[in-house]
C-alpha positions as a Markdown table, in Angstrom:
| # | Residue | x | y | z |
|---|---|---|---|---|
| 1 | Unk | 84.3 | 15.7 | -23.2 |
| 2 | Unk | 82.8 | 12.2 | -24.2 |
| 3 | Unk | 81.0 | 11.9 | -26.7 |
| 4 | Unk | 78.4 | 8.9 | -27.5 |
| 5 | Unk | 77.0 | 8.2 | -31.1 |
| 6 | Unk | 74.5 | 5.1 | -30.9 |
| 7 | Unk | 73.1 | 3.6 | -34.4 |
| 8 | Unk | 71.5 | 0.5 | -35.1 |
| 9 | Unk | 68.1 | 1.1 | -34.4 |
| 10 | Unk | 65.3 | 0.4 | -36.9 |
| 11 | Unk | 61.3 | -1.2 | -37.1 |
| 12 | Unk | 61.6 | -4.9 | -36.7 |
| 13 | Unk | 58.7 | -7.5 | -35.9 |
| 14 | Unk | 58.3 | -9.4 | -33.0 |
| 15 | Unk | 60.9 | -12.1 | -32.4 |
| 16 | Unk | 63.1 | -10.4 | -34.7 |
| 17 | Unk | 66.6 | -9.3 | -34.1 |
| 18 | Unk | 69.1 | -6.0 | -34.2 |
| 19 | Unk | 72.4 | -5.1 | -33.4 |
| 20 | Unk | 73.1 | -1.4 | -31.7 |
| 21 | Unk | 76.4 | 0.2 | -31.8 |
| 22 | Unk | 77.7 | 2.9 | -29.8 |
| 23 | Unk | 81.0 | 4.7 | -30.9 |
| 24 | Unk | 82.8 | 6.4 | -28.0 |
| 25 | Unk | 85.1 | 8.9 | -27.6 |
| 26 | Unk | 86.9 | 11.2 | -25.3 |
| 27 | Unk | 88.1 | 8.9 | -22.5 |
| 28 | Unk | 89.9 | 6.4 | -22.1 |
| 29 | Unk | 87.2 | 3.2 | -23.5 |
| 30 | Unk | 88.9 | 0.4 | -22.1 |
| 31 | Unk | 88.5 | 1.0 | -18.4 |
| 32 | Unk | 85.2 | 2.2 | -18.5 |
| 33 | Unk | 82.3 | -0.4 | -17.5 |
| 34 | Unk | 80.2 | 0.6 | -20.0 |
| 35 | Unk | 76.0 | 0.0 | -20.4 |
| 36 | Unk | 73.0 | 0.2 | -22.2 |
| 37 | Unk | 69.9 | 2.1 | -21.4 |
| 38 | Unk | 66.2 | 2.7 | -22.9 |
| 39 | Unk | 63.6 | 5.5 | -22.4 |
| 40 | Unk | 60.0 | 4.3 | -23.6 |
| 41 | Unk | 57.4 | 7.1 | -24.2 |
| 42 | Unk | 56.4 | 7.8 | -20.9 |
| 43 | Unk | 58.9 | 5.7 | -18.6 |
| 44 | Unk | 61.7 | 6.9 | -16.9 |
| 45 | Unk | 65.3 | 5.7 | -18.4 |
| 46 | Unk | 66.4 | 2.3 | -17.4 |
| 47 | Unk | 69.6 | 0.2 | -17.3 |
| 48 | Unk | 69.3 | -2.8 | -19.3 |
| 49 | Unk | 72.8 | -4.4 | -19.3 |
| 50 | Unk | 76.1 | -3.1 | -18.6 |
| 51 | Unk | 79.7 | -4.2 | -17.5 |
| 52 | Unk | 80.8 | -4.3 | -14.0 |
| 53 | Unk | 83.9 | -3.1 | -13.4 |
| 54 | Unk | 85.5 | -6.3 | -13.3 |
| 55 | Unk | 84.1 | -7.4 | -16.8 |
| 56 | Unk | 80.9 | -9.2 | -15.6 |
| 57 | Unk | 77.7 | -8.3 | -17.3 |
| 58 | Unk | 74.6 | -7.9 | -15.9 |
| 59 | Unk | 71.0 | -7.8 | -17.0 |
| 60 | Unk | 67.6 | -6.3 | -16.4 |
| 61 | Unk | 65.4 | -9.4 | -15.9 |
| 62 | Unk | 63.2 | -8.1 | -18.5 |
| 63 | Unk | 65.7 | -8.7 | -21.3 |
| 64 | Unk | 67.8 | -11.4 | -19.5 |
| 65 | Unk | 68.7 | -14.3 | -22.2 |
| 66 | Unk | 67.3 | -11.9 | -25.1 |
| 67 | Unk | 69.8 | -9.6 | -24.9 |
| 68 | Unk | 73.7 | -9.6 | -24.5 |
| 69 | Unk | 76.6 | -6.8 | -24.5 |
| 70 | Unk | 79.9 | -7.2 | -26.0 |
| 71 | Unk | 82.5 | -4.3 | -26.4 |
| 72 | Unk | 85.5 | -4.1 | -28.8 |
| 73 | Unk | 88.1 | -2.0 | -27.1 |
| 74 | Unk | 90.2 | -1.5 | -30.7 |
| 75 | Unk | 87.2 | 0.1 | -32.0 |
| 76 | Unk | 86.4 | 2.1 | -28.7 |
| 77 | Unk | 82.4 | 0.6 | -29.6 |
| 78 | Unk | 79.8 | -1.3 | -27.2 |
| 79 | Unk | 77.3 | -3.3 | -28.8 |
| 80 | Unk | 73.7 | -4.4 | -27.9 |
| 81 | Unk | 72.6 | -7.4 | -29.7 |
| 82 | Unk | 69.3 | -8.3 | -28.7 |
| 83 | Unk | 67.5 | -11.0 | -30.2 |
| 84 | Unk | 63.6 | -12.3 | -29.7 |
| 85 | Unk | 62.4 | -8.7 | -29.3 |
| 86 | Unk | 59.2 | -8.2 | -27.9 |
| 87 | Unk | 56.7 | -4.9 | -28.4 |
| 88 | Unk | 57.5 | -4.2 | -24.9 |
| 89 | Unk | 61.2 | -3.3 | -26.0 |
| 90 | Unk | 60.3 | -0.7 | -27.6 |
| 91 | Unk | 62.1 | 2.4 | -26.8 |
| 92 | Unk | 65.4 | 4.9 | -27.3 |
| 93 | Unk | 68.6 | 3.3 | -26.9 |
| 94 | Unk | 71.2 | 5.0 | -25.6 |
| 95 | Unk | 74.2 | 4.0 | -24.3 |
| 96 | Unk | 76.5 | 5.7 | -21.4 |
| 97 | Unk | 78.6 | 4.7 | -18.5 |
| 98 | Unk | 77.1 | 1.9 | -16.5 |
| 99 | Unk | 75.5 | 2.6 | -13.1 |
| 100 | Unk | 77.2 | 6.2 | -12.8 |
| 101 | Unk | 76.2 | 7.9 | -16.3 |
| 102 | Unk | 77.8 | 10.4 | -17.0 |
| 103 | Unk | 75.8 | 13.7 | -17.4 |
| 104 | Unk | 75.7 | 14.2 | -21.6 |
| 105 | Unk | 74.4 | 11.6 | -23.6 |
| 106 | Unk | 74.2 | 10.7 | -26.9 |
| 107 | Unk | 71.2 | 10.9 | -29.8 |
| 108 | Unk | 70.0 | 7.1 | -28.7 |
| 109 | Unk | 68.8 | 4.8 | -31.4 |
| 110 | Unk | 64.8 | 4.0 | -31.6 |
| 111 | Unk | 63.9 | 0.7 | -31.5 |
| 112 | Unk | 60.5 | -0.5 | -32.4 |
| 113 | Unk | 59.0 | -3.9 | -32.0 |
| 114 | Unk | 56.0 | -4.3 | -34.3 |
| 115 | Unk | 53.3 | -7.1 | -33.0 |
């Protein structure tokens, strides 16, 4: 069973910056087009960047040239860095396949943007 451990998270002002991490394990990492999601209070979840299948990334044009995804494959970890965060980015961070989750998920991180 895969399992997803996210940490990172943390209080940071607007226009600040923080780095999420999500440890994975239980398949096989390398071939898995993996994403990021958030849940605000309230909100349904929502994709905010993930890999294609071919090793693209794509955005949500909400956090398009904020927020970038890189993976390290030896380390079986996908990270979030998002930078010039906004109140509006506040939310739990989770992160799961992209596109076609799969159906457990992990703790998330909470992320909140102070104004």
């Amino acid at each position: 069973q895969v399992q997803l451990v996210e940490s990172g998270g943390g209080l940071v002002q607007a226009g600040g910056s923080l780095r999420l991490s999500c440890a994975v394990s239980g398949t096989i990492f390398r071939i898995i087009p993996m994403g990021w999601y958030r849940q605000a209070p309230g909100k349904q979840r929502e994709l905010v960047a993930a890999f294609t299948s071919s090793g693209r990334t794509n955005y949500a044009d909400s956090v398009k040239g904020r927020f970038t995804i890189s993976r390290e494959n030896a380390k079986n970890t996908v990270y979030l860095q998002m930078n010039s965060l906004k109140p509006e980015d506040t939310a739990v961070y989770y992160c799961n396949r992209g596109y076609e989750p799969w159906a457990n998920w992990g703790q998330g991180t909470q992320v909140t943007v102070s104004s």
